[in-house]
N, C-alpha and C positions, 0 to 999 in steps of 0.2 A: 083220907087226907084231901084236905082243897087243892083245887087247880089253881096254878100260878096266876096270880094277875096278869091282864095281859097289857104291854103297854102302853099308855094314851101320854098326849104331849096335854101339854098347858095351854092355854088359850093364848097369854102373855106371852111365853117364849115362840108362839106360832106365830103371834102378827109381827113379831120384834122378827124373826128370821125372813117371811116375807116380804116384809119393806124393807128390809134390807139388800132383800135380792128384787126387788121392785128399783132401788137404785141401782144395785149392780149393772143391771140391761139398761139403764138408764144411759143415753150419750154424752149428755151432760153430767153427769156426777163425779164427784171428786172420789176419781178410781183410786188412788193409795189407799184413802182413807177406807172404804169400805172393802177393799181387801182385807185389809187390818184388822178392823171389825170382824170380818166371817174367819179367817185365821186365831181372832179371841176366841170365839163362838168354837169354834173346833178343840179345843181344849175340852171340852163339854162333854160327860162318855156318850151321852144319847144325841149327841148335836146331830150324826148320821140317820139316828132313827127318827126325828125332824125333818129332814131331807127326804128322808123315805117316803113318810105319810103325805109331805106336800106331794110328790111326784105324783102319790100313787091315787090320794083321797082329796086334795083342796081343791076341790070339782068346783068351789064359787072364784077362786085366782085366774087370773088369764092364762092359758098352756104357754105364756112364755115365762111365768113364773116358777112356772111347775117343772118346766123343761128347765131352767134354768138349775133349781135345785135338781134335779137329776143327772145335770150334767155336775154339778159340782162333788153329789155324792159318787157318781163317777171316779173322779179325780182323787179323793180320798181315801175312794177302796182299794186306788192301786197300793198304795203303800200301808195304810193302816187297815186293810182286814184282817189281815190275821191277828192281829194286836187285839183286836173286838172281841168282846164279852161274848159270849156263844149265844147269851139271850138274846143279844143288840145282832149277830150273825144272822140270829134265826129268823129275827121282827124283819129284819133288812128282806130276805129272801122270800116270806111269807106274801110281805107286800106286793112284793117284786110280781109275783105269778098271777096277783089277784089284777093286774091290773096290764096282762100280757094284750089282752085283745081287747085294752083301750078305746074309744072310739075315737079320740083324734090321733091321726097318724103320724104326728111330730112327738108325742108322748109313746104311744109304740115304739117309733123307733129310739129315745131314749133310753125307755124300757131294755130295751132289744144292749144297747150298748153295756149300760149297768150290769147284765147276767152277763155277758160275754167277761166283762172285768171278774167277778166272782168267782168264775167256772175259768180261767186263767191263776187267780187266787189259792182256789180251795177244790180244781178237778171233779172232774164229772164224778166220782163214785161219792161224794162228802154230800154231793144235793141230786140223791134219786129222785126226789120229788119235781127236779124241776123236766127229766128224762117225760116222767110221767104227763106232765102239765103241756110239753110241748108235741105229745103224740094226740093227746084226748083235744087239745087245738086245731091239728093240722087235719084229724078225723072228722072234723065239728060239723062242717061245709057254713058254718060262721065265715060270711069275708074278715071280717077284722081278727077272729081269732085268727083263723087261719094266717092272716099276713102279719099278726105279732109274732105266732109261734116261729114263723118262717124270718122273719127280719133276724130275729134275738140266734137262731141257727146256723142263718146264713154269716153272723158276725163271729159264732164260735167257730165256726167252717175255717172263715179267713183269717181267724187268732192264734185257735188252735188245734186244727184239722185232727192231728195226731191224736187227740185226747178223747176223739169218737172213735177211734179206731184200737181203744184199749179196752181189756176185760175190766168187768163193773162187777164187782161181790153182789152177789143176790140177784144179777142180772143171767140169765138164759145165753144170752147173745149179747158181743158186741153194740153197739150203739150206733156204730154204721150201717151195721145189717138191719136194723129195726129202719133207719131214716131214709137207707137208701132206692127202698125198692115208692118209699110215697114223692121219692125226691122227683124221681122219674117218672112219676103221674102227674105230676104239676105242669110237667112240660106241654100238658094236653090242657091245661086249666084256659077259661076263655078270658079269665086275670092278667093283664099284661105283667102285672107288679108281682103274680104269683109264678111266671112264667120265669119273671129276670132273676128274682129272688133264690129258683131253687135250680136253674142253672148256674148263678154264681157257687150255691154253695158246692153243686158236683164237682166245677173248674178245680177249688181247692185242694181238693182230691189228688187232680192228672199228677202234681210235681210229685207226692207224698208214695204213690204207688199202692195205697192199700188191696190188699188181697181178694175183698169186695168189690172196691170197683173193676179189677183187669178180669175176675169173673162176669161180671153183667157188661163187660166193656161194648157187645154185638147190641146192647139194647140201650146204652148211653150211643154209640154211635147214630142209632134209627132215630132216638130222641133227637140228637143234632140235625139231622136229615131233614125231620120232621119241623126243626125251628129257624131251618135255613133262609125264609123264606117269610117271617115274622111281619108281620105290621110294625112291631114295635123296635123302633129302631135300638135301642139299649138291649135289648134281645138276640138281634142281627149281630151287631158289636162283641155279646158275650160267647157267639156260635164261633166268630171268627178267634175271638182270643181263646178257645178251646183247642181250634184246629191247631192253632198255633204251639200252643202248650204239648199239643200231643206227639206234632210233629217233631218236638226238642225231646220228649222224653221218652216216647216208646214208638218213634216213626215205623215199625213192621206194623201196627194195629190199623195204619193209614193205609197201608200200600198195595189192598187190594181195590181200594176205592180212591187210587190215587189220580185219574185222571179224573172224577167227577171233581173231587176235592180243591183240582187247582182250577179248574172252569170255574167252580163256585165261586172261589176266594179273585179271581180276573173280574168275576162282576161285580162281587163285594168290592173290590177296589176302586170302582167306580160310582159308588153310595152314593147316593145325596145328600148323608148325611155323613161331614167331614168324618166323626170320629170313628164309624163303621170304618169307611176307606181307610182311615188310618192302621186299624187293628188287622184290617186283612194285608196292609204291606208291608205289616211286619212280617208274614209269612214266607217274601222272598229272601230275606238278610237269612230266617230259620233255614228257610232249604237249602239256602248253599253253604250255610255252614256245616250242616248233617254229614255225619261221615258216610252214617248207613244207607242215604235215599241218592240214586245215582242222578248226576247230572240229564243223562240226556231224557230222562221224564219227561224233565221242565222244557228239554228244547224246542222243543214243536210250538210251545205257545210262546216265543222269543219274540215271533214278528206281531205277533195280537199283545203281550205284555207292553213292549217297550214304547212305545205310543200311550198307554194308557202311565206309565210311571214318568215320559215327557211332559204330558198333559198335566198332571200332577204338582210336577216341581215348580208349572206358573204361582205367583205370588195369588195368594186369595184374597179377595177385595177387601176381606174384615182384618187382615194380616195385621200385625202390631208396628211389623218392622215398618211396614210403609209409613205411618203415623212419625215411626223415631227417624226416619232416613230423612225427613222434613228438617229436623235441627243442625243446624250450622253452627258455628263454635263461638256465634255471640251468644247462643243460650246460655245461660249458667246450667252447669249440672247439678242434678238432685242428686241428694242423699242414697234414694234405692238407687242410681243407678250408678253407681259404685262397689260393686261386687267387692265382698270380704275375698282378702288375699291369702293364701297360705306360703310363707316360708319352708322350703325344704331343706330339712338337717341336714348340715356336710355331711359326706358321706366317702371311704376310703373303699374304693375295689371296684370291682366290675359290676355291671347289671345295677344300678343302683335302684331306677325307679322308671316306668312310662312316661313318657310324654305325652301332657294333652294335649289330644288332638284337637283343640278347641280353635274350629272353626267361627265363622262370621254369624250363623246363625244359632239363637244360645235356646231358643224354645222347639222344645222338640215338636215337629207339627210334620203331616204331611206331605210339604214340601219337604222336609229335611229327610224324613224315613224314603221317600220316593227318590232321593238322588241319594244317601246311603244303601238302597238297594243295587240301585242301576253302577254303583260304582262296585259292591259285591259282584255283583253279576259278569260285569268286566273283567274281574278277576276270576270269575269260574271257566268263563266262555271266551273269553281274549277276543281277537280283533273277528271272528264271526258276527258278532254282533254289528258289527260297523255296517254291513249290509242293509240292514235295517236303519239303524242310528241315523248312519249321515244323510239321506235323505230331509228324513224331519227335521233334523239341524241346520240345511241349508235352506229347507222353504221356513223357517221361524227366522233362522236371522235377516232372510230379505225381505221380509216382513216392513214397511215402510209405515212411517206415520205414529203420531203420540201416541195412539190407542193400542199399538202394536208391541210398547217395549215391552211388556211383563212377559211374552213369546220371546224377544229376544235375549233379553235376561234371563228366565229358564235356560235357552239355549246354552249362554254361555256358560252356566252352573250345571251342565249333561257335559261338557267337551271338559270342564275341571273335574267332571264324579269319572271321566272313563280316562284320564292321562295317565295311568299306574295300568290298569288293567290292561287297554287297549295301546299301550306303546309302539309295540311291536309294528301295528298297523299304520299307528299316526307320524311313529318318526320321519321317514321320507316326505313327509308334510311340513312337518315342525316347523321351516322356514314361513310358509305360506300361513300357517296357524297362527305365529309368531309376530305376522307382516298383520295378521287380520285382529291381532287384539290388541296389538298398540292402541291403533287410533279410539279403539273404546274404551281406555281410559280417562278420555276428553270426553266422551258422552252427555249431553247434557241430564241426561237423569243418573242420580245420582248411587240407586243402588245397581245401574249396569256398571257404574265407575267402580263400585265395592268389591261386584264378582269377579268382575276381570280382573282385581289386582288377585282373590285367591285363585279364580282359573292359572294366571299365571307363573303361580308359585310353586302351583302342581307340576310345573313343564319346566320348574327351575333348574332343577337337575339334570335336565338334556341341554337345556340353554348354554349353563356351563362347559358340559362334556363337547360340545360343538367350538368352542374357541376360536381352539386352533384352526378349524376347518374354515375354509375360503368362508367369506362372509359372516363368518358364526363369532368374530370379534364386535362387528358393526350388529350385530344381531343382540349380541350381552349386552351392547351400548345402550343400544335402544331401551330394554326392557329397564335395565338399571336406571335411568337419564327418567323412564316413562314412572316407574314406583316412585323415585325421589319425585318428582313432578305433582304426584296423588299425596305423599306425606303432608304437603303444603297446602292440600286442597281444606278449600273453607267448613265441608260440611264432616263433620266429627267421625260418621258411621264408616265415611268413606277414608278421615286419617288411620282408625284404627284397621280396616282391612288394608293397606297401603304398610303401614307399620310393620303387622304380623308378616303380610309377602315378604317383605323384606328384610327381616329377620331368616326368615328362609333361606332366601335369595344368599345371603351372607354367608349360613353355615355352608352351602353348597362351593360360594366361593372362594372361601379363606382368601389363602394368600391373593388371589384373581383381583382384588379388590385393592390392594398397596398401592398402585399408581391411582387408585380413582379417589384417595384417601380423604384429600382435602376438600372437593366437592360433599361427599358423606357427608364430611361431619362438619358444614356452611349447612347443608339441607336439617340434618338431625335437628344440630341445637337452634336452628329457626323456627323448626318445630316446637322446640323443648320451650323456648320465650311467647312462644301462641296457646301452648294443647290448655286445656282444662284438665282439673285433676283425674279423668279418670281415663284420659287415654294418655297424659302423662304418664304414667304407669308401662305404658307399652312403649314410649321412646327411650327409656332407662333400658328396657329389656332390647330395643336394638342398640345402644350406647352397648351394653352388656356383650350383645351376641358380636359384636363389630370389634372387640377389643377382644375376644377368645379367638373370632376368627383371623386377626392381621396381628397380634401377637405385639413383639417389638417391634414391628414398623412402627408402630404409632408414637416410640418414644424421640419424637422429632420437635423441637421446640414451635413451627412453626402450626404442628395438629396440635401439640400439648394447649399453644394458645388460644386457641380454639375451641379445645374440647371442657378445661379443666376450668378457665372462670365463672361460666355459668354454674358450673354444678355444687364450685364452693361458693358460692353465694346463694342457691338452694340450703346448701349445709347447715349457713350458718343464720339462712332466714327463719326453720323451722325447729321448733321447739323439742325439750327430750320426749316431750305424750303426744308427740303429733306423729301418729302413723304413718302421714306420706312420709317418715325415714327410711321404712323397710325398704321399698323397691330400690331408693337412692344408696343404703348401703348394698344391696346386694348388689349395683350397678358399680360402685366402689370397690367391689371382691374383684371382682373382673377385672376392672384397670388395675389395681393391684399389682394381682399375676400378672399380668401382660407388659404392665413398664418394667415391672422387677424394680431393680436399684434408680431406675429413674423415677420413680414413686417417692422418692426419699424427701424430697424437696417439699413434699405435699402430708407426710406420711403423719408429724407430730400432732399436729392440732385432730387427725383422724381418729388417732391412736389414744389419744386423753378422751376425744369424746366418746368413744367404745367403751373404754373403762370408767367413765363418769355413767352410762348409759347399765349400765352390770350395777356397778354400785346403789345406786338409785333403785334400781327394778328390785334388786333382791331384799333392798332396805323396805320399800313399798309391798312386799310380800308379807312382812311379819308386822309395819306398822305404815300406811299409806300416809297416812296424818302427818308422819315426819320426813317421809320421803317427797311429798308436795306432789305428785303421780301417783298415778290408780296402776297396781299392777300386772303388768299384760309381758307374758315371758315370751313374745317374740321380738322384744326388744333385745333383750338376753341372746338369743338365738342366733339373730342378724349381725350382731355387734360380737359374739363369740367368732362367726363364721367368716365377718371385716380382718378380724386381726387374725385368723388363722391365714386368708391371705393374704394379707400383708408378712406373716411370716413366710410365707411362698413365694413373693412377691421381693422384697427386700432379704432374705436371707438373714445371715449375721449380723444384718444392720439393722434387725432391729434390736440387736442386744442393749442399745443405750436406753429405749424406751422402756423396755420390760424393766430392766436394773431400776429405774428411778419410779416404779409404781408398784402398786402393791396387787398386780394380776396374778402372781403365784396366789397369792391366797383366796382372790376372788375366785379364780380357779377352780381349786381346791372346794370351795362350796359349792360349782356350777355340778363338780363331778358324782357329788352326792345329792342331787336334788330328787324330788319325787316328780320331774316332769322326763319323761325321758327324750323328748327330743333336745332338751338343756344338756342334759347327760350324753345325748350323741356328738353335737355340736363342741361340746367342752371336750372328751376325750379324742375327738379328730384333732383340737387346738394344742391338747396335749402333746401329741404325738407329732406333731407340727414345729411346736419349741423343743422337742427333746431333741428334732432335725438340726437346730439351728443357734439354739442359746441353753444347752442340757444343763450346766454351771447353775442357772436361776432357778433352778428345777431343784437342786441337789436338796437344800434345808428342809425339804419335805417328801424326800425320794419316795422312802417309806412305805407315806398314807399315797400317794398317788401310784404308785404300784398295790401295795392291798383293796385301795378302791377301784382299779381297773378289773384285781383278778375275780373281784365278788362279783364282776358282771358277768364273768364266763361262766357261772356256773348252771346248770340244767335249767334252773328254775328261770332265771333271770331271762334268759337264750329265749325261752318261749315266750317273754313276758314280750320283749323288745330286740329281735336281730340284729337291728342296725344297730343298738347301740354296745351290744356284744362284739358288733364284726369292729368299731372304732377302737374298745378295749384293745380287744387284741391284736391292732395292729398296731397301736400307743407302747403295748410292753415291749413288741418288736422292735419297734422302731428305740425305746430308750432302751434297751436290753443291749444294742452297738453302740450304745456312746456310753454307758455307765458300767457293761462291762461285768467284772463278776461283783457288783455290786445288789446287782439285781437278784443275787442266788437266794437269797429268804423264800422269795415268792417262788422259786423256780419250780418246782414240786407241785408247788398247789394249781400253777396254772396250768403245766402238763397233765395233771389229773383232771382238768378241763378240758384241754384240746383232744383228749384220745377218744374219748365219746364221740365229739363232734365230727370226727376226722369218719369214726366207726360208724357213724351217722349219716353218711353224705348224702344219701338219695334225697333223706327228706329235708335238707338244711339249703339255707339260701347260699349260691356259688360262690359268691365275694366270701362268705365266712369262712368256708372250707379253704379257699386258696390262701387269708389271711392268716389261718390257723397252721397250715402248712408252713409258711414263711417261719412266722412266730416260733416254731417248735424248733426249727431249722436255727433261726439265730439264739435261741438257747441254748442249744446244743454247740453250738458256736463259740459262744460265750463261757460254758460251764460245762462241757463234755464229756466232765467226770460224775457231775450230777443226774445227767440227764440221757448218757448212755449205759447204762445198768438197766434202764426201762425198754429198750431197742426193741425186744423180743414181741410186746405189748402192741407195738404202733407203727412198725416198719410196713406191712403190708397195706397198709389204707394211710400212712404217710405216703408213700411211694407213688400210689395212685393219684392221689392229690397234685404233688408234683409234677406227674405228668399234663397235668391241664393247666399248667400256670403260663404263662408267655416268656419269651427270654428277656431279662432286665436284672438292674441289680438288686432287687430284691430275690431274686429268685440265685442269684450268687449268692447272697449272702447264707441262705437254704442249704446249698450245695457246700458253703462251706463248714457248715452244723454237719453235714451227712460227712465228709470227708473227718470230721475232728471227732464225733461219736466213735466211725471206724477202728481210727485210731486205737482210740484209748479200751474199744471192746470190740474184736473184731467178730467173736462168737453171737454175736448181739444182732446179727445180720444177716447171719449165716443163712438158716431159715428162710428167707427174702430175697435171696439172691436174683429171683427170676423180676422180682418186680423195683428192685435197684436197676437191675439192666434196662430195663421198660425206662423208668425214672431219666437216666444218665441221656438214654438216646432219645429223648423228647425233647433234648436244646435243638436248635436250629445251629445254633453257635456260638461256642464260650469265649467270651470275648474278652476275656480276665488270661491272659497267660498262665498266672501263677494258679489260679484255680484247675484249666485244662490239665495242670501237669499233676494236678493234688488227685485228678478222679483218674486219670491216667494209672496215677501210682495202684490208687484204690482195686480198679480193674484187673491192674497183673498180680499186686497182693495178693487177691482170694484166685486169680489163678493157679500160681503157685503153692496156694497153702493146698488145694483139692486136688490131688492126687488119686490116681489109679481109676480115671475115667469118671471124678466127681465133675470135672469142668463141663467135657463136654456133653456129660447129659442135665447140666445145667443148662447149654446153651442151645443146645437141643429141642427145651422148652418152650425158646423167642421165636416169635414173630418172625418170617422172614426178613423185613423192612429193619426190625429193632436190630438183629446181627447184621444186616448190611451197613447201618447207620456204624456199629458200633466196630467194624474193621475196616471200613472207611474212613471215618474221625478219631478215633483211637488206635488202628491196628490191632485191636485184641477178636479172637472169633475162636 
């Protein structure tokens, strides 16, 4: 039989694909359109195997022609190889190898990209030949082969390390064992590129653990020894980010050479070359986070470190920030510097989410990892350190003269990285600390103005706690009078660091802040009529933080005046598709809550444009063209989360709003969407109106209970927590106002919560205590339904309870457990020990009628257990939980 043809392109289809990718690179060309073109052209079955042959054979095209098609068949194989014809597979792969040790190194390392895509695709065991191609390369002592084979490894290494490390049919060995022992001969190559090359691929290794390398681990170490010390600085770089790696993942393999190890990386931190330095400081954040490697290792090089992470933290001449700290707030802002925002879905229960710590400075360099270390470190080592520290803090801040601020500015970002850590030390200072950074927030340069407004937001916390203390009133003055002062400042870098302090400043002070109300918020919105849009952004979030923290104070006509004209004339300036709404409603949520019923005055026109704002989005979701807005569901989102407080906010008042719109139903579709943070947002809104207006609720009780309980189920709970834990706390909450109406669902969602409850360790805490409540008030509700299951869920209900805090939800709980009793008291029985745990976990029932119902409960199963069942029942508790419980109750 003849052998297959083998396949060749068209001369025609070759130059038509070339000048077409001769435009693509092109800067000038009209990029839609020849998108469009090579997306026609890809419908093609060989259009791939065109790609191929340019990359690998159109030796007359320019290598950026050829790179070009190889980056694009790239991009195609990730999703369409396996779709490919096994001939077009084969052509593709065949090429691929023949042209591994290219002679230009831009086509190499395409090369190199392409196989890595494939060998992700189609696994190393589907192309043995390419095993073969990259051993008989790396053996060649060919430079080029050698640094093809090595680039195209080093990219499976960082793709998909795992897939060297698996058994290959028809291979002897593993695939790491055959590469790893040539990986570590390279480290000797006088190749700087063969050097970097097959040290990055070992690195991929350290997280992965294969059993290969923790055997040859004594001779990858001698390798790193050996490349400690490199000419080539990218080399240096990859020694450090090994030690680094190794020190997170298997720190005993370091710790006989643990004092060479931190000598090395104290002069690697000192590189010439910023990115080395950089990679060895990450190595102080690793050591003090390690459980396994003991502090005082590190301590002896405390006084040789901290000097070189001071030194560090000066701005660098080439620094970016310096260039932006120049803009003052006549610039108009660009577009990139407007960072996309993310809304966070309401959210019902504890633990909801972290806060970012998102500091003044947003590019990670240097500076920032050397003062995240040094403020780790304050926390490992506490005021010890200070011996050292304050010296060099006070010869840099007396530092005089223009050429000297980038010393004192450091400084003052060392005295903000060690105010958590070094407290201890610094409090009896605070005053004097306090007295010394005032006045540099008048600094005339303008990033010492920035720092010192975060140094000071670090010490906000003791600022506050000093108050009362003799001068610690005039001392809040200060600090407060000196941030409002920076908000107003001309230059942008320093309104937003001034902003964020104070925002701080605020949470620290709540209520502290009620008499100084009216100045706030003169300084805010004079800000709010200056900012440019993207530190705008950050005065909404202190408008925000300032109305959480002072609550109803603020519902005073003479702040109202003040506060609320600007913002509705923002409102009513900006369009339904102009984004800057997000931050201005989320700032809306706030005031909300916070005026409550004095909201009401303001509430309608808010309240139509939330539901015009729903409307629109979700109409724009299925047809944009008639919605006149391009769909983007965190309009949805903001505007769900507006009117959920404003039902917190206004209460039953807003019963008139809801009546005359058609938000049940809008509703009702947000709760089934396929976005789920719609779906978390919406069912928090739900559970919001069943608090305050449940009647508008009713004409579809139904589907808003079956749509809540399809969230609990296993599958969903993994998909989306949050929007699980909002369910269920939506059923609880309508489950007391609707009563035994809710009994359909009652079953199905009990056969939900008992898993979860059975589940705790690995489920997020808000779930478990809302699943608790929930089970609690359907028992409550329906205690004929729902106690016949008692025997199923008593002992990991019980526990659950115990971790909930005393409030009326947690009444409500106790009163499900009191009415289950009732109706089956055998349903309990069994559990008695972790009922008792349950009961004496109040602090204090502050329901009379409830105290007397568990009262009851207590002596009932006393009574009923006779002949010494009590008290080797009680026998069982804790001694705390029986003292609790004949102390508060009399029962023991």
């Amino acid at each position: 039989m003849a052998a297959p043809a083998l396949w060749q392109p068209l001369d025609d289809g070759l130059k038509e694909i070339c000048a077409l990718l001769g435009q693509h690179i092109s800067p000038n060309s009209d990029q839609p359109r020849i998108w469009q073109q090579l997306q026609h052209y890809s419908q093609f079955p060989d259009f791939n195997n065109y790609l191929a042959f340019i990359l690998a054979r159109a030796e007359g095209k320019t290598v950026e022609i050829r790179q070009a098609a190889g980056l694009l068949l790239k991009n195609n194989l990730k999703t369409a190889y396996k779709s490919l014809a096994p001939a077009s597979q084969q052509y593709i792969k065949s090429e691929l190898l023949l042209c591994l040790g290219a002679a230009d190194r831009h086509i190499r390392s395409t090369v190199g990209s392409v196989i890595s895509v494939i060998v992700q695709q189609g696994q190393v065991f589907s192309w043995p030949e390419l095993l073969q191609a990259l051993v008989q390369c790396l053996d060649s002592n060919n430079l080029n082969h050698m640094e093809g084979a090595m680039d195209a490894l080093s990219k499976i290494c960082e793709d998909i390390p795992e897939e060297l490390d698996s058994d290959v049919p028809g291979l002897a060995e593993r695939p790491i064992n055959v590469f790893l022992p040539r990986l570590f001969q390279f480290f000797q190559s006088p190749h700087a590129s063969l050097r970097k090359l097959s040290l990055n691929s070992v690195n991929q290794f350290i997280v992965v653990k294969p059993a290969a390398l923790l055997r040859s681990m004594d001779q990858f170490l001698q390798g790193l020894f050996h490349l400690a010390h490199d000419p080539a600085p990218e080399v240096r770089k990859l020694v450090c980010t090994a030690l680094v790696q190794l020190t997170e993942v298997c720190p005993s393999v370091l710790e006989p050479h643990l004092g060479n190890v931190i000598e090395y990386l104290l002069q690697a931190n000192k590189d010439s070359d910023d990115e080395v330095a950089l990679e060895a400081c990450e190595f102080w954040t690793t050591y003090c986070e390690s459980e396994q490697l003991r502090p005082d290792r590190l301590r002896d090089f405390l006084p040789r470190l901290i000097p070189v992470l001071l030194s560090n933290m000066v701005y660098a001449d080439d620094d970016e920030s310096l260039v932006d700290a120049e803009e003052d707030e006549s610039f108009p802002d660009r577009d990139q510097d407007i960072k996309p925002r993310f809304h966070a879905s309401r959210f019902h229960g504890s633990d909801n989410a972290e806060e970012d710590d998102d500091d003044i400075i947003n590019v990670w360099n240097l500076r920032k990892c050397s003062a995240a270390a040094l403020d780790l470190l304050s926390n490992v080592y506490g005021d010890e350190i200070l011996s050292t520290l304050m010296p060099l803090l006070e010869s840099q801040l007396t530092k005089s003269g223009d050429d000297a601020w980038k010393e004192r500015e450091a400084a003052v970002l060392a005295f903000g990285a060690v105010g958590e850590g070094c407290i201890n030390g610094l409090y009896p200072h605070l005053p004097e600390i306090v007295s010394f950074l005032i006045p540099l927030l008048d600094d005339k340069f303008p990033l010492i103005r920035s720092i010192t407004c975060w140094t000071i937001s670090r010490y906000s916390k003791f600022v506050v706690e000093g108050i009362h203390h003799p001068k610690g009133h005039e001392q809040f003055d200060k600090v407060l009078m000196g941030l409002l002062r920076r908000i107003l400042d001309t230059n942008k870098r320093v309104q937003e660091a001034a902003c964020s302090a104070f925002a701080t400043l605020e949470e620290e002070a709540a209520e502290e802040l009620a008499p100084r109300l009216e100045i706030i918020l003169q300084h805010l919105l004079c800000a709010f009529g200056r900012y440019q849009r993207r530190n705008l952004r950050i005065v909404y979030d202190a408008i925000g933080t300032l109305t959480d923290a002072v609550g109803g104070e603020l519902n005073e006509p003479k702040y109202l005046d003040i506060l609320m004209p600007p913002l509705i004339a923002k409102w009513q300036q900006l369009s339904n598709s102009d984004k800057d709404l997000f931050p201005l409603l989320e700032c809306f949520t706030s005031i909300a809550q916070a005026l409550g019923a004095g909201f009401s005055q303001f509430a309608e026109p808010v309240f139509q444009r939330c539901i015009s704002l729903i409307r629109s989005q979700l109409l724009a979701k299925v047809d944009p063209n008639s919605a006149g807005v391009q769909y983007d569901k965190e309009f949805i989102v903001c505007s769900l989360d507006l009117l959920s407080g404003l039902a917190e906010g206004l209460g039953s008042g807003i019963e008139s709003l809801v009546a005359q719109s058609d938000l049940r139903d809008l509703l009702l579709q947000c709760c089934v969407d396929d976005a789920a943070d719609i779906r978390q947002s919406a069912l928090a809104l739900l559970g919001d109106l069943a608090r305050v207006c449940p009647v508008h609720l009713h004409p579809r009780l139904a589907e808003f209970l079956n749509v809540a309980a399809k969230q609990l189920h296993s599958t969903a709970i993994k998909d989306a927590v949050s929007v699980a834990n909002n369910a269920c706390w939506a059923i609880g909450e309508l489950a007391v106002k609707v009563r035994q109406e809710v009994s359909p669902v009652v079953l199905t969602v009990i056969s939900c919560l008992v898993p979860i409850l059975q589940n705790a360790e690995s489920l997020h805490k808000s779930l478990i205590e809302n699943s608790a409540i929930t089970l609690g008030r359907l028992g409550w509700v329906c205690p004929e339904l729902v106690s016949p299951h008692m025997d199923h869920f008593m002992q990991h209900w019980c526990s659950a309870l115990c971790m909930i805090r005393d409030d009326i939800e947690k009444e409500d709980a106790f009163r499900g457990l009191c009415a289950m009793v009732r109706v089956n008291p055998q349903g309990a029985l069994n559990s008695l020990v972790f009922m008792c745990r349950a009961i004496a976990s109040w602090h204090e029932i502050r329901s009379e009628d409830l105290y007397n119902e568990v009262c009851q409960v207590l002596n009932g199963y006393k009574q009923m257990l006779q002949n010494g069942a009590w008290e080797q029942c009680m026998s069982a508790l804790e001694p705390l939980v029986k003292e609790k419980l004949l102390s508060k109750y009399q029962v023991i």
